[in-house]
Every structure is written in structure tokens, then in C-alpha cells.
C-alpha positions in Angstrom: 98.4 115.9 94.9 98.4 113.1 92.1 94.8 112.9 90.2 94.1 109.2 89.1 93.9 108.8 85.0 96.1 107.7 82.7 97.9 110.8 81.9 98.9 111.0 84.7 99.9 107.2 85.4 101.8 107.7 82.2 102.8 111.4 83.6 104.2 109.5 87.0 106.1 106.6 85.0 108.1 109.1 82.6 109.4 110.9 85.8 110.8 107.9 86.6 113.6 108.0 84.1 114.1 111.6 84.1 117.6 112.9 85.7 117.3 115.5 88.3 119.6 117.9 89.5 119.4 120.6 92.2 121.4 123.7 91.2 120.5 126.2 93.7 118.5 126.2 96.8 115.8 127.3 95.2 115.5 125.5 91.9 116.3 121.9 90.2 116.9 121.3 86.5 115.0 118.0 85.3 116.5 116.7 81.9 116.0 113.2 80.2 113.5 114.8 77.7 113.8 116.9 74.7 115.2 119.7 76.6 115.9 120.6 80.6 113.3 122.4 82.7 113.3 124.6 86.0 111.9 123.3 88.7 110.7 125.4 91.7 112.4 123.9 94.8 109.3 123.2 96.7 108.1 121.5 93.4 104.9 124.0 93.2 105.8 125.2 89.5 108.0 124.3 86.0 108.7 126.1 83.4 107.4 123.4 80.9 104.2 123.9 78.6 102.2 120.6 80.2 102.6 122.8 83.6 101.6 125.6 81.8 98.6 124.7 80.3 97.2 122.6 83.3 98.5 123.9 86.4 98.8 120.3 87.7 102.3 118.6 88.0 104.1 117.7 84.9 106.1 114.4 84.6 109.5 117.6 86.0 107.9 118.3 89.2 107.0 114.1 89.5 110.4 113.7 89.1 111.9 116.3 91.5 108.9 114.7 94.4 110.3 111.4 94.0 114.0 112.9 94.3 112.7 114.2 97.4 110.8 111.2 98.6 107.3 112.9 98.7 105.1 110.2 100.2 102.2 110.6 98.2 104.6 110.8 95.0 106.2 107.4 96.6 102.5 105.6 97.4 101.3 106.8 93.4 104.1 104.9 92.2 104.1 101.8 94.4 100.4 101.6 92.9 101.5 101.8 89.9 104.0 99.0 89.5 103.0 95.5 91.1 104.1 94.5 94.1 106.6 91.2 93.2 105.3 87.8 93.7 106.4 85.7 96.4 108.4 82.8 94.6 105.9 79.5 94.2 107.5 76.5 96.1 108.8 73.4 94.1 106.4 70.5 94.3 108.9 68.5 96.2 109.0 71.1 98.8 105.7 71.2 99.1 105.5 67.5 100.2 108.1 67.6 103.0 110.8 66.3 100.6 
């Protein structure tokens, strides 16, 4: 589960550009940052300090979600980034020309 807040918004859009890499069946190696971290394969633990220290996920275990295209991951982000605009029709369209 994703908690609403900025940290994690901000948690959610790092784990965007992280690079991730599954290296056994069991674990994936999330790098992009100052260093890699272990991921468990489910995505249930990491062995950074922000996992640590909260419990929640970290930006790692984002990441390795939307590898796996988690759908609550998936719906977070398409929340967080705007849906494009359609494109606005030219005047002269509009008036049958």
C-alpha cells in the first residue's frame, strides 16, 4: 500500500528513474542512487535505511512494483503525473473550414 503525502509522492517519482535488475529469484538490485540496494522479490523489504527506519516502502521497493506492474504502484503514479490534454482545435476548424 502507497500512503498519500508528499514524501511519498516525491518517494514514488524517484523510483521512476531508478534502474532495476533481478538477480536471483528471490531478490532485485535497485541502483540509480548513491549506491545499489536488495530488494526482496515480493517487494516486502530493502536493505536501505528509509525502509529501515519506517517500515513503509522506500523509493527501491517503488521501483521494483513498477518493474513488476503492481496496479496500485501503476494507479499512484498515473495520479501523480497529469493525464495529457487533448490538442485544442485551430479556429478555422472549428468553423467548418
Amino acid at each position: 500500500m502507497i500512503a498519500s503525502g508528499a514524501a511519498d509522492t516525491a518517494r514514488l517519482a524517484r523510483a521512476c528513474h531508478l534502474d532495476v535488475e533481478r538477480v536471483t529469484s528471490g531478490t532485485w538490485v535497485v541502483s540509480g542512487g548513491a549506491r545499489p540496494h536488495l530488494v526482496a522479490a515480493d517487494a516486502s523489504s530493502c536493505d536501505c535505511t528509509d525502509f529501515g527506519v519506517r517500515g513503509g516502502p522506500c523509493k527501491h521497493i517503488l521501483a521494483v512494483r513498477l518493474q513488476a506492474g503492481d496496479a496500485e504502484t501503476l494507479r499512484a503514479l498515473r495520479a501523480l503525473v497529469a493525464a495529457p490534454r487533448p490538442a485544442r482545435r485551430r479556429a478555422d476548424d472549428q468553423r467548418g473550414r
